[in-house]
VOVEXDREN-863852 format. One record per residue (C-alpha): residue in three letters; x, y, z. Coordinates in Angstrom, 1 decimal. Each point is the difference from the previous one (the first is absolute). Layout:
<rs>
+------+--------+--------+--------+
: rest :     px :     py :     pz :
+------+--------+--------+--------+
:  ALA :      X :      Y :      Z :
...
+------+--------+--------+--------+
</rs>
This chain:
<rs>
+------+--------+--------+--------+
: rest :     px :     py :     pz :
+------+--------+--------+--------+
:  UNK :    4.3 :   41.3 :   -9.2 :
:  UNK :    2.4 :    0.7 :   -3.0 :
:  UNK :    1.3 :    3.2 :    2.3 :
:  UNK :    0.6 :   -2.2 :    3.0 :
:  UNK :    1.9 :   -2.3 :   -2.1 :
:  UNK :    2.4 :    2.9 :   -1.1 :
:  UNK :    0.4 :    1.3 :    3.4 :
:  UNK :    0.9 :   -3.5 :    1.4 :
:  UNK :    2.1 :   -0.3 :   -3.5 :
:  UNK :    2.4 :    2.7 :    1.2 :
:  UNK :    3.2 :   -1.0 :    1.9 :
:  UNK :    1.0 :    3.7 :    1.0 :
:  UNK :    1.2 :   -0.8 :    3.4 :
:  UNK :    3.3 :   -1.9 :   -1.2 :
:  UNK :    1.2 :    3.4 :   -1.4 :
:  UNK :    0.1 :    1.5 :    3.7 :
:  UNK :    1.7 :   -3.1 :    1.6 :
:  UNK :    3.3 :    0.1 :   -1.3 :
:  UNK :    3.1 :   -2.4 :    0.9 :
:  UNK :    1.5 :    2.7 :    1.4 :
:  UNK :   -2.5 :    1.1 :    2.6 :
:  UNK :   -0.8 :   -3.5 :    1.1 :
:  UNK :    4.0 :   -0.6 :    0.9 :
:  UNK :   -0.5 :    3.2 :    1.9 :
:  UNK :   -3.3 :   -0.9 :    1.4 :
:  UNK :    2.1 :   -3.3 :    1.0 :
:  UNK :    2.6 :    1.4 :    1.8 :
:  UNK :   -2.3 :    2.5 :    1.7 :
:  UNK :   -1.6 :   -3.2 :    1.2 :
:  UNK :    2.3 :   -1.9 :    1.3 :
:  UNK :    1.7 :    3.2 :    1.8 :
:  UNK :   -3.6 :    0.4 :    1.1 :
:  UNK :    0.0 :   -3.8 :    1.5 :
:  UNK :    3.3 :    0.6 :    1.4 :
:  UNK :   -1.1 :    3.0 :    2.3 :
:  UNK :   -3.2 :   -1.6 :    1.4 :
:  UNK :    2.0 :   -3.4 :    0.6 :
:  UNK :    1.7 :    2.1 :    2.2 :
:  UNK :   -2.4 :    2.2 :    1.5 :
:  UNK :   -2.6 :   -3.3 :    0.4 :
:  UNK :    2.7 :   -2.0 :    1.9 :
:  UNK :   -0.4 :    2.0 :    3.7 :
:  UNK :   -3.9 :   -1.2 :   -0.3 :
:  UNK :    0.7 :   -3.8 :   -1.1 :
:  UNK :   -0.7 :   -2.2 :    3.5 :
:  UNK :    2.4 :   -2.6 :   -0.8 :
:  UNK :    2.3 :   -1.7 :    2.5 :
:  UNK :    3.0 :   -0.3 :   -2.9 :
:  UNK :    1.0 :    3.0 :   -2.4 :
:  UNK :    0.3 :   -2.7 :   -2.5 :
:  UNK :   -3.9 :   -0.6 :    0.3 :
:  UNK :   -0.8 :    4.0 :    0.4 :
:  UNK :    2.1 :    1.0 :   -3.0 :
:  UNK :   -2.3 :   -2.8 :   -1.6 :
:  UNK :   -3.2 :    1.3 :    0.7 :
:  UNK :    0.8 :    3.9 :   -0.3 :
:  UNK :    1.5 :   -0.9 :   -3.5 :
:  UNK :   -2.8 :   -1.7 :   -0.5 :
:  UNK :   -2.6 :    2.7 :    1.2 :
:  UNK :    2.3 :    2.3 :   -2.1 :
:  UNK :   -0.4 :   -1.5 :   -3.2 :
:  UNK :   -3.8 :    0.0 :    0.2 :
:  UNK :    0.3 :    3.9 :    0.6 :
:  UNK :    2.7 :   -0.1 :   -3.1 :
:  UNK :   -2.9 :   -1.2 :   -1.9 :
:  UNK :   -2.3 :    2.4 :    0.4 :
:  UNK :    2.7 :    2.9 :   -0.4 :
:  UNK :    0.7 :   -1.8 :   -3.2 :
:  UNK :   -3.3 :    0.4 :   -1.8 :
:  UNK :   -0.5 :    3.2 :    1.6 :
:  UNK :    2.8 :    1.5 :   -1.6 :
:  UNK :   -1.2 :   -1.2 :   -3.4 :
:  UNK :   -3.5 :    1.0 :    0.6 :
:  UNK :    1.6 :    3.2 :    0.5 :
:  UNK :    1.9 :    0.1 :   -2.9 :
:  UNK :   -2.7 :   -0.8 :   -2.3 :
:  UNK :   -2.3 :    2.7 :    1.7 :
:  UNK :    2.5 :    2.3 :   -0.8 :
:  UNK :    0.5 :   -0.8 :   -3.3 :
:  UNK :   -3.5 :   -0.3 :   -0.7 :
:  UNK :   -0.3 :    4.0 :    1.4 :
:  UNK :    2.6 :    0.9 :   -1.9 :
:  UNK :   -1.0 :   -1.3 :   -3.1 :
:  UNK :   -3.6 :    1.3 :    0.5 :
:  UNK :    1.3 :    3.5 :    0.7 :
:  UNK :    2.0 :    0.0 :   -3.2 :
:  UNK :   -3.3 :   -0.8 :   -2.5 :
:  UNK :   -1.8 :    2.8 :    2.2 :
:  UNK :    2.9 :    2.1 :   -1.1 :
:  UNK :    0.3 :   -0.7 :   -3.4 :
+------+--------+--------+--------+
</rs>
């Protein structure tokens, strides 16, 4: 138990996400929303464009989301490698 307490005792992810990677990983999101508000909007059956920019801004964002966490899944992944490859080196 005393090792599972260490584990969970290290914080190591916070040295991966940086501020300057999440204001990147921001603006690729919202450049990200922005393109699939627009590419949604054809496919939105509305009767306004008020009421189908709505809903395919709405649709987008949900997508925006999961691109989002992706990305820092990603990030941390690749981190994770990197770091593991260094110890094997060393």
């Amino acid at each position: 138990m005393d090792k599972l307490q260490h584990i969970m005792a290290q914080d190591h992810y916070r040295e991966f996400i940086r501020k300057k990677f999440v204001g990147l990983s921001v603006i690729l999101a919202l450049v990200f929303w922005a393109c699939f508000t627009r590419l949604l909007l054809p496919f939105v059956p509305a009767d306004t464009p008020g009421m189908a920019y709505f809903f395919a801004a709405f649709t987008a964002t949900c997508l925006t989301g999961v691109f989002f966490l992706a990305l820092h899944m990603f990030r941390l992944v690749q981190q994770e490698h990197s770091k593991a490859r260094q110890a094997d080196e060393s």
